[in-house]
N, C-alpha and C positions, 0 to 999 in steps of 0.2 A: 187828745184822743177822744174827747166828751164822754169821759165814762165814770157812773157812777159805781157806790158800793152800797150795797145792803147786805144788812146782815136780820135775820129772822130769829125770832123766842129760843130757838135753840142754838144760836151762837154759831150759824151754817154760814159765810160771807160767800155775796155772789156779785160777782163784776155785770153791770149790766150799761151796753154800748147799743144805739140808736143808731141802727142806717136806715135812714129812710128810702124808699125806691127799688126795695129789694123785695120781691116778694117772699124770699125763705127766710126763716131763723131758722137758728140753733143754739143748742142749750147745751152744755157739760156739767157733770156734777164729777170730779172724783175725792176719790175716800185713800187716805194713806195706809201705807205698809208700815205695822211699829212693831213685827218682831221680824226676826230671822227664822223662815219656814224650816220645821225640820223636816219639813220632807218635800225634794224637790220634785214642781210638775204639781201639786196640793191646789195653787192660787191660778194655774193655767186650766188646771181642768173645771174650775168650779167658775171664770169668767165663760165657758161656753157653756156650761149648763142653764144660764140664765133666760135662753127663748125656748127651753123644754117644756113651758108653762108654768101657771101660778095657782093658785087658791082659788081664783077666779076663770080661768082662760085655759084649757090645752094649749100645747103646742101651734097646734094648727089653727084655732081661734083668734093666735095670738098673731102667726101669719096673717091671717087674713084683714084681723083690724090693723092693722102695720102698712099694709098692701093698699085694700080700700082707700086710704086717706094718705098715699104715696109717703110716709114714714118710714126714715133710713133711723134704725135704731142699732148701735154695737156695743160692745161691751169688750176691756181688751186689758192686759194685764201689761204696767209699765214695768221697770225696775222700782221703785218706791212707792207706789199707786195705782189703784184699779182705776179704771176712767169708761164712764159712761156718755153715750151721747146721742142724742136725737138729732133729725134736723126736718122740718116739715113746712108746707104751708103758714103764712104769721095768722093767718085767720083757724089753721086749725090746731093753733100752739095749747090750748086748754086741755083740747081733747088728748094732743100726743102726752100731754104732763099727764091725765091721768092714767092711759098708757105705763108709760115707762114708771109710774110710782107703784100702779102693781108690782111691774117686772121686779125694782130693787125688792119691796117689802114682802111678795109673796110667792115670790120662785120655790117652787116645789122639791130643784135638782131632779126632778124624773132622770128616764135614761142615762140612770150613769157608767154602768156598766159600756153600754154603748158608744158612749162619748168616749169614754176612756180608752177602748178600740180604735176607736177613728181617729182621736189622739196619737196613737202608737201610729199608726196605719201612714197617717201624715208628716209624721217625725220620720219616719223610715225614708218616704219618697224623699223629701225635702234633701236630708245627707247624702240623697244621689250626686246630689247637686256638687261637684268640688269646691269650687266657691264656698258654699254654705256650709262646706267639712272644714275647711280650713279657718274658715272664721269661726266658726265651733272650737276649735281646739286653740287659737286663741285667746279668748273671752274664758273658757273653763283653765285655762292656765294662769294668764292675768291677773285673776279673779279667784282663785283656788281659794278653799277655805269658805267661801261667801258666798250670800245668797246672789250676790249679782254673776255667778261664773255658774247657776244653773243655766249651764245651757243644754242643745236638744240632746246631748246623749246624755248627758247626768238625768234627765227628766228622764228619759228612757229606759236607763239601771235603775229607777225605782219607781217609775208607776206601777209597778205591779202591788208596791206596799201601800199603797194609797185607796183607803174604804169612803163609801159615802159619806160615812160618819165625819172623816176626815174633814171630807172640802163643806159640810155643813160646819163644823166648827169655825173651819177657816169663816166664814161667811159672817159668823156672827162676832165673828173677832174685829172683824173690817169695820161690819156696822157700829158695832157699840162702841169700839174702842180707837177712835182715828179722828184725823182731823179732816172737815169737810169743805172743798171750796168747790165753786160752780160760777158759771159763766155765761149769760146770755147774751146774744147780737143778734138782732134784726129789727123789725120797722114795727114797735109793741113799745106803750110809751113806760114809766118808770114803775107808777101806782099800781098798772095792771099786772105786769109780770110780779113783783111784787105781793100783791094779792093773791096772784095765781100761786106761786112758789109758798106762801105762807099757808096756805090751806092745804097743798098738795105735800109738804116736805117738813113742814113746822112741828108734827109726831116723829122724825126721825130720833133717835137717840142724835145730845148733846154730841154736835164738832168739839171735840178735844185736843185745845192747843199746849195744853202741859206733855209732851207725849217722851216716852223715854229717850234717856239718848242712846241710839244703836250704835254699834261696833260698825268702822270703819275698814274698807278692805285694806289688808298691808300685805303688801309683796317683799316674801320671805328670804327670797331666792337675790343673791346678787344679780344673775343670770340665769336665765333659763333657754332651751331649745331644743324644740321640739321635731324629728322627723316623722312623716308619715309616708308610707310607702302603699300606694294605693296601684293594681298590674295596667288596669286600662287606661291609664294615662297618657293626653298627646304633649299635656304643656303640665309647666310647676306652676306651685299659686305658694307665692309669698306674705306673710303679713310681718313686720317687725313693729312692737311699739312701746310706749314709756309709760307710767302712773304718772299722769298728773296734775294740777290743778281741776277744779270745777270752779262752778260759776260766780260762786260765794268769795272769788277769789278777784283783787284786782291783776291774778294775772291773764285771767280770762279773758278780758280784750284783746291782748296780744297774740295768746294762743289762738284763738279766734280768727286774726290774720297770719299767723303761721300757717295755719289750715289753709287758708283761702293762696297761698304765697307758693305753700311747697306741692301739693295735687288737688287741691279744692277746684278751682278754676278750671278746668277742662285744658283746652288746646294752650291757654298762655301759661298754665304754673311750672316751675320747675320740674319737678319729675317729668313729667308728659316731655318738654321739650328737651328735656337731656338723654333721656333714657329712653322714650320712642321716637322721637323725632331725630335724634342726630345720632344715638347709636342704634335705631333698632332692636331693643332688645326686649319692649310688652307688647302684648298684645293689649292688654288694661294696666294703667298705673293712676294709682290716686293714694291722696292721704284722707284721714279722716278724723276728729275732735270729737269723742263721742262722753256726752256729759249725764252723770246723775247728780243726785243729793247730795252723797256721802265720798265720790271720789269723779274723776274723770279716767281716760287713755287717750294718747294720741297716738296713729298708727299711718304706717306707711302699707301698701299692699301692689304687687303685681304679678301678673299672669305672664310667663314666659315659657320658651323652648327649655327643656332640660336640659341641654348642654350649657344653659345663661345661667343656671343661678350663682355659679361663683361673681360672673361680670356685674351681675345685679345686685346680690347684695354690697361690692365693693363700691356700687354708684349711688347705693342708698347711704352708705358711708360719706361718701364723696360732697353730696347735695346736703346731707347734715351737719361737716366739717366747716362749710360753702357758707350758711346762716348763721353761723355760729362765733365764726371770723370774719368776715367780710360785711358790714352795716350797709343797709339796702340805701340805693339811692332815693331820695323824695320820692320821683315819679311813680317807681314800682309800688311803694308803701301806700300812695294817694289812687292808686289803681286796684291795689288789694281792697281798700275801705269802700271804694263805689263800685266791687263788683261782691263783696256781702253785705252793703245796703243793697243791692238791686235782686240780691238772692231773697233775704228777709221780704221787701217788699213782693213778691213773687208768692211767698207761702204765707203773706198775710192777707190777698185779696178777697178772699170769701168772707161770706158771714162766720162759716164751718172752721175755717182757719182761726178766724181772728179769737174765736169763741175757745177755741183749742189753746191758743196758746197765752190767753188769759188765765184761764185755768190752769193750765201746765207750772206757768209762774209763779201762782198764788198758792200752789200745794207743794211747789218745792219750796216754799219761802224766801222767794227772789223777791217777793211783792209783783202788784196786778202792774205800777210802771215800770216793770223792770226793763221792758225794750227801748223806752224813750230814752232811759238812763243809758243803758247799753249805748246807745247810737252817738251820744255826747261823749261818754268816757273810751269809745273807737276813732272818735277824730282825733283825740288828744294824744294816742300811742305816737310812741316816734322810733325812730331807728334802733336807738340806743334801747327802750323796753323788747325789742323785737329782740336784739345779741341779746341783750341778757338772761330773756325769758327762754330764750333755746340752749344757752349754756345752763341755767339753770335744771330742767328738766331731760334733755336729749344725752343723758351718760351712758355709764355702764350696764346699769340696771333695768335691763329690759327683758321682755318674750319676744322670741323667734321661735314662728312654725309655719314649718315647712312643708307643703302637700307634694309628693313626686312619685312618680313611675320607678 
């Protein structure tokens, strides 16, 4: 992948990869989460307060040199980490670093009152959404107990308790106390970025790799299920799913291609052709493998008439019994692996990408190879890790919720 690492006087490591012929970089820096916020919606509203201005810059100063020199700058709140990024001209990469070094070191938080507003405002519209209500209730079931099941109504029920004071603590909690990785890709050769990054970020507070060990989500419940009875409804929205493995796991290759086997895949995966193709019964059906740090879920979801959900969930039953007994033949196994190589290579073409998911790896502690390893330990699953890994995980112990009319 021709990438090296540098690491600066304050123990900051940053993956830096050469495309030459590219006229953009981009740069990531993010910062870990090492406690469990006690107040959910804290760490959401203090990543949008960041282009309110700095010590240096308004608001609208701040627009305008971002703008002039066409600088895509965001700022965005993971489950386990804040994540910062630029992406600019390679010729005006000096200038966006000192940019964005004010933003982290001198953000003001102005407007917060307002933010906090428009916050709410956005969380409101959003839960119009059915879809985004029933993956809400979900995720805050799942997840109960833990920071990772704030989701938008639990932020909701308590942004009201949340003071400026608040998400400035948060801020300095991030900075001081975290471990920091960063990531640059584009046509900037080693020495320079190097230099640039050591002048511009080398006064950060110390990256901190001793970082405590956080509490893991546990789901308490054998079962859970949840109804939601919403009047204007035309169709149900399904989601069933299990706790299980992440990445840190070798069962995550397999999981990996379960996802891609049972709704990953669009028009070939199971679900899609059992359950909309041959009976008719979604209008969307998909699975999903959604991974942090400290745990994962895999989930099934579909969108159907309300008189389907008995038919539907008994086929989500059906397709799960289906993987679980029945060892996939070669073919379909050798079809799952080059159609999530051909996904990966897809969200790895850009400089933006690549730079993104250097960084993503290297702050969950996958390491910066983690995808080359990844791609060798997915040719190697075979039928047998595919049954097992689904009888392992796919039992009793799951969340079901249900959105209906």
């Amino acid at each position: 992948m021709n990438t090296k690492i540098l690491t600066l006087n304050n123990n900051i490591e940053f993956a830096h990869k050469r495309n030459k012929n590219t006229p953009r970089c981009a740069f990531y820096l993010n910062f870990s989460i090492n406690d469990h916020p006690h107040k959910p919606g804290m760490y959401s509203l203090m990543v949008r307060l960041f282009m309110q201005g700095t010590k240096t810059r308004t608001a609208q100063q701040l627009a305008e040199d971002l703008d002039r020199y066409a600088i895509e700058f965001t700022s965005e709140l993971k489950l386990d980490y804040v994540k910062f990024k630029f992406v600019c001209l390679n010729e005006d990469f000096e200038r966006a670093m000192e940019i964005f070094t004010d933003i982290i070191k001198n953000t003001t938080f102005e407007e917060f009152e307002k933010e906090k507003n428009k916050l709410e405002g956005e969380i409101i519209a959003e839960l119009d959404s059915p879809r985004a209500k029933i993956i809400d209730s979900y995720y805050k079931n799942i997840y109960e107990g833990h920071n990772y099941g704030y989701t938008n109504t639990v932020i909701l029920d308590n942004l009201k308790n949340i003071t400026k004071d608040d998400v400035v603590n948060a801020y300095h909690t991030v900075l001081n106390n975290s471990k920091k990785i960063g990531a640059f890709v584009g046509n900037q050769d080693f020495e320079t970025v190097h230099e640039i990054l050591e002048r511009n970020l080398g006064d950060l507070p110390s990256s901190n790799n001793e970082l405590p060990e956080l509490e893991k989500p546990v789901f308490k419940d054998s079962k859970k299920e949840i109804d939601i009875i919403q009047q204007d409804l035309n169709q149900a929205h399904i989601i069933k799913g299990w706790i299980t493995a992440t990445a840190d796991s070798e069962d995550y290759f397999a999981l990996s291609l379960l996802n891609i086997i049972l709704g990953a895949s669009g028009l070939s995966s199971r679900l899609f052709l059992e359950l909309r193709d041959k009976k008719g019964l979604a209008y969307v059906v998909r699975s999903a493998y959604d991974i942090a740090k400290l745990s994962a879920n895999f989930s099934i979801y579909i969108a159907t008439e309300p008189k389907n959900i008995e038919t539907s969930l008994k086929g989500f039953d059906e397709e799960i019994e289906k993987i679980k007994k029945v060892p996939l033949c070669q073919e379909e196994l050798e079809n799952a692996k080059n159609n999530l190589f051909g996904k990966w290579a897809f969200i790895s073409e850009t400089n933006s990408q690549q730079a993104n998911w250097l960084a993503h790896y290297g702050i969950m502690g996958f390491g910066f190879d983690f995808h080359q390893r990844a791609v060798e330990k997915i040719k190697q699953v075979t039928p047998d890790d595919i049954l097992n890994c689904a009888n392992k995980y796919f039992g009793s112990t799951y969340v079901l919720s249900i959105l209906k009319p």
